[in-house]
DSSP file (Angstrom, degrees, kcal/mol; ACC not computed):
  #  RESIDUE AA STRUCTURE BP1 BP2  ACC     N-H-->O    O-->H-N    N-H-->O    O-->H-N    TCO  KAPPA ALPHA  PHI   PSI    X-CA   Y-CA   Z-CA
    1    1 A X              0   0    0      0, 0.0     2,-0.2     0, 0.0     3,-0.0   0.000 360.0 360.0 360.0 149.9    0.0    0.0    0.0
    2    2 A X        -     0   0    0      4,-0.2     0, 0.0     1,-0.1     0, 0.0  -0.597 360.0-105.7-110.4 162.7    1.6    3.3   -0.9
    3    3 A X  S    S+     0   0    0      1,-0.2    -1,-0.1    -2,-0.2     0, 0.0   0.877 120.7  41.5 -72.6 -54.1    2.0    6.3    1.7
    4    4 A X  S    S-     0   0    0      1,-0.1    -1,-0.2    -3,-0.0     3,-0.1   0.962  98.7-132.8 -67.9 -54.8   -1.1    8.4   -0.2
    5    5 A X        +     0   0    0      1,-0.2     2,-0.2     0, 0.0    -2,-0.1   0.704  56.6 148.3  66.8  39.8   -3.4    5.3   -0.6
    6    6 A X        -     0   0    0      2,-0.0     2,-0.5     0, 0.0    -1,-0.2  -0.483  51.1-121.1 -72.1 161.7   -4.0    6.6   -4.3
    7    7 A X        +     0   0    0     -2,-0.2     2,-0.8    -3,-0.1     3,-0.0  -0.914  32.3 174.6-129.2 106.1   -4.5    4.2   -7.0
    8    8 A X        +     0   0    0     -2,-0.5    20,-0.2     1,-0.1    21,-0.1  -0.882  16.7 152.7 -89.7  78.7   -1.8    4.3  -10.0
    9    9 A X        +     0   0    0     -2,-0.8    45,-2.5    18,-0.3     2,-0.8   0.367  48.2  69.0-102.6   6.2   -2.7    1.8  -11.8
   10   10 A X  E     -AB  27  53A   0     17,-2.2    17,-1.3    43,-0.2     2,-0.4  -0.784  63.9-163.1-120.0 154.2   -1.4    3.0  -15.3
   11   11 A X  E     -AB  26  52A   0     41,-1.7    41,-2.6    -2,-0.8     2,-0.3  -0.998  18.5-136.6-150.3 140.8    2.6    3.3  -16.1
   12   12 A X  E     - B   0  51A   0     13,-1.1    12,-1.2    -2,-0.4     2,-0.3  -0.758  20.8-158.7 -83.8 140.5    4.6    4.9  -18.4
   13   13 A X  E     -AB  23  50A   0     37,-1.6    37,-2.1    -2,-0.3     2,-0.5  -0.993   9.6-162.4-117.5 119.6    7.4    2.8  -19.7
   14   14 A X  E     -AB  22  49A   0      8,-1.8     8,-1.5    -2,-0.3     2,-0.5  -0.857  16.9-169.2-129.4 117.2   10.8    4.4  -21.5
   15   15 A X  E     -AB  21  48A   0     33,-1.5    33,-1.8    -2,-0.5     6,-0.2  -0.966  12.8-156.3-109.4 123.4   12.5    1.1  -23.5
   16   16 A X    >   -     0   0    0      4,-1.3     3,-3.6    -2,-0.5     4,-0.1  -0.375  36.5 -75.6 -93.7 171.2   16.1    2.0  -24.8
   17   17 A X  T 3  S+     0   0    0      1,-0.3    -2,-0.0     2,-0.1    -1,-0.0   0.586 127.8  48.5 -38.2 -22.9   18.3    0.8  -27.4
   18   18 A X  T 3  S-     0   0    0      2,-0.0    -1,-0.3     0, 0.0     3,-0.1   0.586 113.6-105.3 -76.6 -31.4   19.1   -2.4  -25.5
   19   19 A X  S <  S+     0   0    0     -3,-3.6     2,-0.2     1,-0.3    -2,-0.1   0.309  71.9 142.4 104.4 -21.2   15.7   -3.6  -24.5
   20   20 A X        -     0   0    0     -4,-0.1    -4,-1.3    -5,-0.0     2,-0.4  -0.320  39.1-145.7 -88.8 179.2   16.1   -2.7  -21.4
   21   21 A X  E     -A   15   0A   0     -6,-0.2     2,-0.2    -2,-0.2    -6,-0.2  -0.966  14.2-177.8-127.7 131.8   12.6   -1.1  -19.5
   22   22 A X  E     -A   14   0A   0     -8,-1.5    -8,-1.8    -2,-0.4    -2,-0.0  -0.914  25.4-127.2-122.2 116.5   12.4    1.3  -17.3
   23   23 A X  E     -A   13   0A   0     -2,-0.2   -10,-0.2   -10,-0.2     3,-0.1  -0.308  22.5-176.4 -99.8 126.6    8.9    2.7  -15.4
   24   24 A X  E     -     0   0A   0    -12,-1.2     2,-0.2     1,-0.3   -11,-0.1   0.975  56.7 -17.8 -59.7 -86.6    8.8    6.5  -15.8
   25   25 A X  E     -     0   0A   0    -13,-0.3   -13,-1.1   -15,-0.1     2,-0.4  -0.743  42.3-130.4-152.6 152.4    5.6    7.0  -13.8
   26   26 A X  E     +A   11   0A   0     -2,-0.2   -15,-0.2   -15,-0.2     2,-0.2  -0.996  33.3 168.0-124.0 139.2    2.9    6.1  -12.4
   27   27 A X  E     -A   10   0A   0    -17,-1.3   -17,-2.2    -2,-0.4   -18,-0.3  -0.902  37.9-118.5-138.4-175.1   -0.5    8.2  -13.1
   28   28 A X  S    S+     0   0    0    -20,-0.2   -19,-0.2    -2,-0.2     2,-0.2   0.816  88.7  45.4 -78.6 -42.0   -4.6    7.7  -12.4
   29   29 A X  S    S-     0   0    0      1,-0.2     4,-0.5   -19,-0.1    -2,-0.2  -0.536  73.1-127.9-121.9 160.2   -5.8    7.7  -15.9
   30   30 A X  S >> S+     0   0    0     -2,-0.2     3,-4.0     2,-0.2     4,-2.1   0.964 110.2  50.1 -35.0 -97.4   -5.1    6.4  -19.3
   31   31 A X  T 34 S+     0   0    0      1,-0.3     3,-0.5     2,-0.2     4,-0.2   0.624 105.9  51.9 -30.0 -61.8   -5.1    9.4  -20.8
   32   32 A X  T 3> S+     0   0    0      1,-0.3     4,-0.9     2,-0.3    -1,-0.3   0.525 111.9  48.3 -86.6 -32.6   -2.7   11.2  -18.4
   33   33 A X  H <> S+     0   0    0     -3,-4.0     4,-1.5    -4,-0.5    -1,-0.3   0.766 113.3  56.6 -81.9 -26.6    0.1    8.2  -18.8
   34   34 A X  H  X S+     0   0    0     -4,-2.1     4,-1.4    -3,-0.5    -2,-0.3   0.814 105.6  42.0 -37.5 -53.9   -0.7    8.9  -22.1
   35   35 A X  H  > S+     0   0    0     -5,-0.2     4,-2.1    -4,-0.2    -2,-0.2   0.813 111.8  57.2 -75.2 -28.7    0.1   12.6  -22.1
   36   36 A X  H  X S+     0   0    0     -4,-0.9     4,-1.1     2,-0.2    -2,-0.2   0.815 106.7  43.6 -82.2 -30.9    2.8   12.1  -20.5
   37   37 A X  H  X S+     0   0    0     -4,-1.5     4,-1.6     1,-0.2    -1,-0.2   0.802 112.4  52.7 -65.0 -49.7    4.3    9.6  -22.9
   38   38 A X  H  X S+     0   0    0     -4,-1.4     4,-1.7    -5,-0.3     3,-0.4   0.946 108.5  53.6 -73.1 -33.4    3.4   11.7  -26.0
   39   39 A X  H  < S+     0   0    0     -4,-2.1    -2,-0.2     1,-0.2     4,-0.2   0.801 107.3  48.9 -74.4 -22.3    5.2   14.8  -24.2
   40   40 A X  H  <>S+     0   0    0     -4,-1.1     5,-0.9     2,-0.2     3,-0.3   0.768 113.1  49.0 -87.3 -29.5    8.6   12.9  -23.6
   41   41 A X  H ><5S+     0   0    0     -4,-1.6     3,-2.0    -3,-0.4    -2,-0.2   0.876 109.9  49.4 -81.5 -31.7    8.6   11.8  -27.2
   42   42 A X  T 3<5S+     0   0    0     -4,-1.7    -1,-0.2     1,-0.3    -2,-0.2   0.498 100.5  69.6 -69.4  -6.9    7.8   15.5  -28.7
   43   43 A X  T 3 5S-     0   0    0     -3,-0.3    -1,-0.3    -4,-0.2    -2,-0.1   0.219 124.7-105.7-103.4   2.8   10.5   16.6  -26.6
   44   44 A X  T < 5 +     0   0    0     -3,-2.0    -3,-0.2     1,-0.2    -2,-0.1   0.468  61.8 155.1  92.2 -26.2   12.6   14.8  -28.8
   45   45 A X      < -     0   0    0     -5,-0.9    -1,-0.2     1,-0.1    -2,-0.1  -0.383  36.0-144.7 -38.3 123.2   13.8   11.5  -27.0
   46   46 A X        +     0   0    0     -2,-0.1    -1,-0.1     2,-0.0     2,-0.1   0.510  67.4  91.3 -95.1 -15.8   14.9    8.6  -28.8
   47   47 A X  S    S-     0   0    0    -31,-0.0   -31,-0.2   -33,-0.0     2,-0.1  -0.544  81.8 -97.3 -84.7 165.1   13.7    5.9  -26.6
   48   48 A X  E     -B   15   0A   0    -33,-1.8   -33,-1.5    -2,-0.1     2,-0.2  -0.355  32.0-154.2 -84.1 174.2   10.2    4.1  -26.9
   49   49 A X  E     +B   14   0A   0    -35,-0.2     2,-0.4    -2,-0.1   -35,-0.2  -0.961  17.2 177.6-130.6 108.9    7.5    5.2  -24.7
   50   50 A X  E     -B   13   0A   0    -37,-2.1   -37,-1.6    -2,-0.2     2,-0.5  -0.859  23.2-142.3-113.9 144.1    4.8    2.9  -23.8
   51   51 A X  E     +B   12   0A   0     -2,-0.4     2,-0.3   -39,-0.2   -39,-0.2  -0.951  29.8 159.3-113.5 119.8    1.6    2.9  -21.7
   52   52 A X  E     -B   11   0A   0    -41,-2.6   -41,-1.7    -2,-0.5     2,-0.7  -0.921  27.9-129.9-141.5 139.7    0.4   -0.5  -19.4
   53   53 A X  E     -B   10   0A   0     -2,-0.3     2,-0.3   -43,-0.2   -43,-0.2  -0.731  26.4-113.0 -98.2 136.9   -1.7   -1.4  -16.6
   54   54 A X        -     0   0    0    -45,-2.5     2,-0.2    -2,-0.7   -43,-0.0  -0.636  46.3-116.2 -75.2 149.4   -0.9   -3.2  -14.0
   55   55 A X        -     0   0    0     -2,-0.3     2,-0.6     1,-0.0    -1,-0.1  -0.558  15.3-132.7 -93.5 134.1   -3.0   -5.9  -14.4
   56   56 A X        -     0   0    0     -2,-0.2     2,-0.8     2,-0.0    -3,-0.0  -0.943  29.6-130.8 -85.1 108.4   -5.8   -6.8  -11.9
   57   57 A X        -     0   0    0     -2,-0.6     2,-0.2     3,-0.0     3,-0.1  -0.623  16.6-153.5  15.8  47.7   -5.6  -10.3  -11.2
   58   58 A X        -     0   0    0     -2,-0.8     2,-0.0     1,-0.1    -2,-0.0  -0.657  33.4-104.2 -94.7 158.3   -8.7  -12.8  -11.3
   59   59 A X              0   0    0      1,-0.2    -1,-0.1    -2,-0.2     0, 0.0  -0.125 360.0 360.0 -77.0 124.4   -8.9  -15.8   -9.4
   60   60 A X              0   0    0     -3,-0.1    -1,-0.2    -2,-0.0    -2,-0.1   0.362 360.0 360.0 -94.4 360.0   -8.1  -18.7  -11.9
């Protein structure tokens, strides 16, 4: 449980030449990991930018 007891469920993800992954952020919305993703690529940055949820879980 995090300090705030916010719910982040959406992450930005910055993938480099390598492969390797790294989490940017965490935000509330879609959209908003979204904006955030498009803003780091207009800014000129050469690595990908991706947006994912952590995945809710159901009981198999």
């Amino acid at each position: 449980m995090s300090d705030s007891g916010a719910v982040l469920p959406w992450l930005v993800i910055r993938q480099d030449e390598n492969g390797n992954r790294y989490r940017v952020g965490r935000y509330a919305t879609r959209a908003e990991a979204e904006r955030v993703a498009a803003g780091l690529e207009a800014k000129g940055h050469k690595q990908l930018y991706s947006v994912e949820r952590i995945g809710r879980r159901t009981p198999s």
